[in-house]
N, C-alpha and C positions, 0 to 999 in steps of 0.2 A: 567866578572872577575871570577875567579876560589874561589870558596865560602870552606871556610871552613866547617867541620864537626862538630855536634853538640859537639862532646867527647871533642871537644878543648876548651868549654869554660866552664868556673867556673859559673855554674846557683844554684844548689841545695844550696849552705848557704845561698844564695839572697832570697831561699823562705820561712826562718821562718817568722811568722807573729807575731804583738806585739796587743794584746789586747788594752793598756795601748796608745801605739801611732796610734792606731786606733779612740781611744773614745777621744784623743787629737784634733785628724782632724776635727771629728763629731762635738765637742765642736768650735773647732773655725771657723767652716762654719754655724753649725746654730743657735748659739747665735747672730752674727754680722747679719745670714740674718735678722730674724725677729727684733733685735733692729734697723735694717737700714728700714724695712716697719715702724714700727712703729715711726720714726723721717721723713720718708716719708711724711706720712699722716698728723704729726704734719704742717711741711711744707709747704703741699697744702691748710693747710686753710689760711694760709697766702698771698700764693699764688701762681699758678698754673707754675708758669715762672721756678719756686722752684726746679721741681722735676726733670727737666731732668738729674744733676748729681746721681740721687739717683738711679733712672733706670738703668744708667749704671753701677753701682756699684753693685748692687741686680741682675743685668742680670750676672754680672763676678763670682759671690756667687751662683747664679742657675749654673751656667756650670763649678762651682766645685764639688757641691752637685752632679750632672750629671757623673761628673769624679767617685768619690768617688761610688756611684753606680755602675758605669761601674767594679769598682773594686769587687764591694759586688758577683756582675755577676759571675763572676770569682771564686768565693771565697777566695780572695785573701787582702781584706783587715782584718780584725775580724780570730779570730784562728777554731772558730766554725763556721759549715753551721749554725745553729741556728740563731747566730748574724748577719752573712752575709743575713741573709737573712731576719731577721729583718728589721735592716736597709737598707737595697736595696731597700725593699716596702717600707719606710719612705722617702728614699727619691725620688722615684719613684712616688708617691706622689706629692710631694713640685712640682715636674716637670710635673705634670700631664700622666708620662708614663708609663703604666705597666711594671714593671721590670721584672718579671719571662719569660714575650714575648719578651721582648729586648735583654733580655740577651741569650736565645736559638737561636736567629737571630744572634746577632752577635757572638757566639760561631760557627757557620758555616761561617762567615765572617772568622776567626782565622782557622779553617779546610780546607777551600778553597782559602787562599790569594795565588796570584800570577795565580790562575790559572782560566781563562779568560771563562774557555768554561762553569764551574759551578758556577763561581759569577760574575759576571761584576759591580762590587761595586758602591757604593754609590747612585749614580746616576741612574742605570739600564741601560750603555753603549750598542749603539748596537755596532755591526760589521763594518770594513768598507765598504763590500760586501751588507751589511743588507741596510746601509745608503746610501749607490748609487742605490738601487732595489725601494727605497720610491719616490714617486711622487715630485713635485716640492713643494707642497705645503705642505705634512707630512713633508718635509725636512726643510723647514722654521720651523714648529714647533717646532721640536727638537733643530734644534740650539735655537731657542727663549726660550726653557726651559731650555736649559744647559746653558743659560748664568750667568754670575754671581750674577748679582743681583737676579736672581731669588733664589737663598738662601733665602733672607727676607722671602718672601707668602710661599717657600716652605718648611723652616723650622716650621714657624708658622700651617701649615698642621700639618706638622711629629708629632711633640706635642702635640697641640691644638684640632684636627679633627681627626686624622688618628685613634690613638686607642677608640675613640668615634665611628665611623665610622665600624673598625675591626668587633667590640663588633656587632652594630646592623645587618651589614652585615649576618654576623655569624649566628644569630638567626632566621631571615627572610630566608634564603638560608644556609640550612649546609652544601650542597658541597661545597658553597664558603667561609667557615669556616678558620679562620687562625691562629687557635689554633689545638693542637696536641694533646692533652691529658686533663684530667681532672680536675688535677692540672693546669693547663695554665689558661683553663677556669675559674678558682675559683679566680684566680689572677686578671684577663680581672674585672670580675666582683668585687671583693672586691676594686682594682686599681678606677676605674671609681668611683665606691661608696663614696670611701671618697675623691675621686675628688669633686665630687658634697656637699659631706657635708661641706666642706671646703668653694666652692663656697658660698651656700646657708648661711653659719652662717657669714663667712667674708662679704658676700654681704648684706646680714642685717643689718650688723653692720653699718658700711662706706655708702652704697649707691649700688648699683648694677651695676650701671652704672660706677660710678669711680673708683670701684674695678676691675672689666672688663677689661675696659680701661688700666689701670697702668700692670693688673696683664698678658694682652696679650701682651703688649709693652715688657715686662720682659722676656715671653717665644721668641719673634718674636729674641727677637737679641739671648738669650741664644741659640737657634736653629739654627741658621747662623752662631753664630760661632763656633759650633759645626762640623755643614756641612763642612765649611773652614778648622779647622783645619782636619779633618777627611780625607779630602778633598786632602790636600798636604803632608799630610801621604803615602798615596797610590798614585795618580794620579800627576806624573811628567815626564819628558822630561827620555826617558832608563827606568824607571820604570819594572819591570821584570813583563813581562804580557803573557804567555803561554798557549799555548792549555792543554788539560788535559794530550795529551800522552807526555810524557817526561817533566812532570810537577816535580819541587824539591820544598818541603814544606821549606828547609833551604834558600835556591834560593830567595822565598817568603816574608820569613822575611826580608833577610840583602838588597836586591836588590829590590823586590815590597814594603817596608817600608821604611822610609826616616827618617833621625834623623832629628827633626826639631829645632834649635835655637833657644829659646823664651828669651825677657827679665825676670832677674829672679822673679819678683811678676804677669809676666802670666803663665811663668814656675809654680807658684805657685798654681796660679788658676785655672790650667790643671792639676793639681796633677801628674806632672814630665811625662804627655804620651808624650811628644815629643820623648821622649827617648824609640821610637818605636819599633825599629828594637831587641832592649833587651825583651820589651813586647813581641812581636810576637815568640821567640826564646822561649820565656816559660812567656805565661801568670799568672802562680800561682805564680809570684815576685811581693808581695807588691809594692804598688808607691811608700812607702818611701824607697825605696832600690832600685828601678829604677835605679835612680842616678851612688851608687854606686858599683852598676854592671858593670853597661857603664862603669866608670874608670877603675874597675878591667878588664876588658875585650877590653879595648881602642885598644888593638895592634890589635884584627882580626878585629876592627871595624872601620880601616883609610878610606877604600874603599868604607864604604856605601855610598849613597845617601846623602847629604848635605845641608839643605833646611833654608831658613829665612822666617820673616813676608813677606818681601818683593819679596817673590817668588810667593805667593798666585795670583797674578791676574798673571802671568808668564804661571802657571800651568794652569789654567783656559781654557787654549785652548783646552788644549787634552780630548777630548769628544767622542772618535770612537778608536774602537780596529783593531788592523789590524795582525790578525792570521797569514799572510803570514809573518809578520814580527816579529813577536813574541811579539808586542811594542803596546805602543797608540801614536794617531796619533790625528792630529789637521782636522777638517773639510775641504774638499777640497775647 
């Protein structure tokens, strides 16, 4: 489809930001998280059958927290970098993720969408060229990692391990370092820090072991649905997937980003990213203006991409890029 030009939509009044409905959001994600740990735990001594509505509830409130961060990234929720960046560590934090590395990664996610040859997203996509050249048995493996459930182990990684992991890497070997600067490092490390005080004093409290337990059950799903929705954002049937020559960043947003359909209380607990294609076109718009952007801009936005819950395992196939075609493509 022939994409409009940036000049034609209405984005700059979408990106004032409101202090006041910032510390709104903040208020009603982390007051309910921790009252809902703490009727958790009332719960489980009662007993243990107790708690699985709780987990789902506290995993849906990590992966708003998660959202709201993502926005701090940005500097796009809070009017000041100060604030944003406050709370980005706070909640980067709660998630166990360094936010100052998160957010530099996915700011190149936002610089490179649609273009195949510098990000192959989420996943680490090869080629279909790359995936026909691999033996029979590396070829098993990759499909067995791209398949869906692998979300669960592998988000619980992404979270739970990976910036643990970054951190010691880093120190033991600095050419395989995956920090970039000073500042990053300071992050890695103060991140991880009060990850662990957090562990150590809540694990005192409660018990070590049942804190663990509850508190990776919370990340394992907040991380997978994370991967999912991220997942069918990007990764669908046409999805604009291009080599780097004759690559369009605008191409990128409306055609490589997919408006996603949420009912509206996971709409809510996504902090309105389904409404992708407006993000990608200018990430400095607040989530609570997301929304209504997309309205005001609904007329150049018939033609995007179209996506529901029930697209996710649909999308799930296309796992291999195929540069001759411009597209992803499903495993032969």
């Amino acid at each position: 489809m022939e994409s409009p030009s940036y000049q034609d939509f209405c984005l700059k009044p979408f990106t004032t930001r409101s202090n006041r409905k910032a510390l709104i959001q903040i208020s009603n994600t982390l007051i309910p998280y921790g009252l809902l740990w703490w009727l958790m735990l009332q719960a489980t001594e009662i007993s243990p059958w107790l708690t699985p509505p709780f987990l789902i509830i506290l995993s849906l409130f990590s992966l708003r927290s998660f959202s709201l961060m993502h926005d701090c990234g940005h500097g796009s929720l809070f009017e000041t970098p100060r604030l944003n960046r406050i709370f980005g560590f706070l909640f980067g934090v709660i998630n166990a993720v360094p936010q100052l590395s998160w957010s530099i990664d996915h700011a190149y996610h936002h610089k490179t969408n649609g273009d195949w040859e510098r990000y192959r997203g989420v996943a680490d996509f090869l080629s279909l060229d790359e995936f026909l050249n691999l033996s029979r048995k590396e070829q098993r493996i990759y499909t067995t990692i791209h398949h869906p459930l692998m979300a669960l182990p592998g988000g619980f990684y992404y979270l739970a391990i990976k910036p643990r992991l970054d951190l010691l890497v880093g120190l033991v070997s600095p050419k395989n370092r995956m920090w970039g600067s000073r500042e990053e490092f300071n992050d890695l490390c103060l991140s991880n820090f009060f990850s662990l005080i957090g562990v150590v004093c809540l694990g005192s409290w409660i018990g070590f072991g049942l804190f663990l337990s509850l508190y990776s059950i919370i990340l394992c799903l907040t991380a997978s649905s994370l991967i999912y929705v991220f997942y069918v954002q990007h990764i669908f049937e046409n999805s604009y997937a291009n080599p780097s020559e004759g690559w369009s960043p605008i191409r990128g947003a409306l055609e490589g980003s997919s408006l996603l359909i949420l009912p509206p209380l996971l709409q809510w607990f996504t902090a309105n990213i389904g409404f992708h294609n407006i993000h990608h076109l200018c990430e400095r718009i607040p989530n609570y203006n997301l929304k209504a952007c997309h309205q005001c801009n609904q007329h150049l936005l018939r033609n995007v991409p179209t996506l529901h819950l029930e697209s996710m395992l649909e999308c799930s196939k296309f796992v291999l890029w195929d540069p001759s075609n411009a597209s992803l493509t499903t495993i032969p």
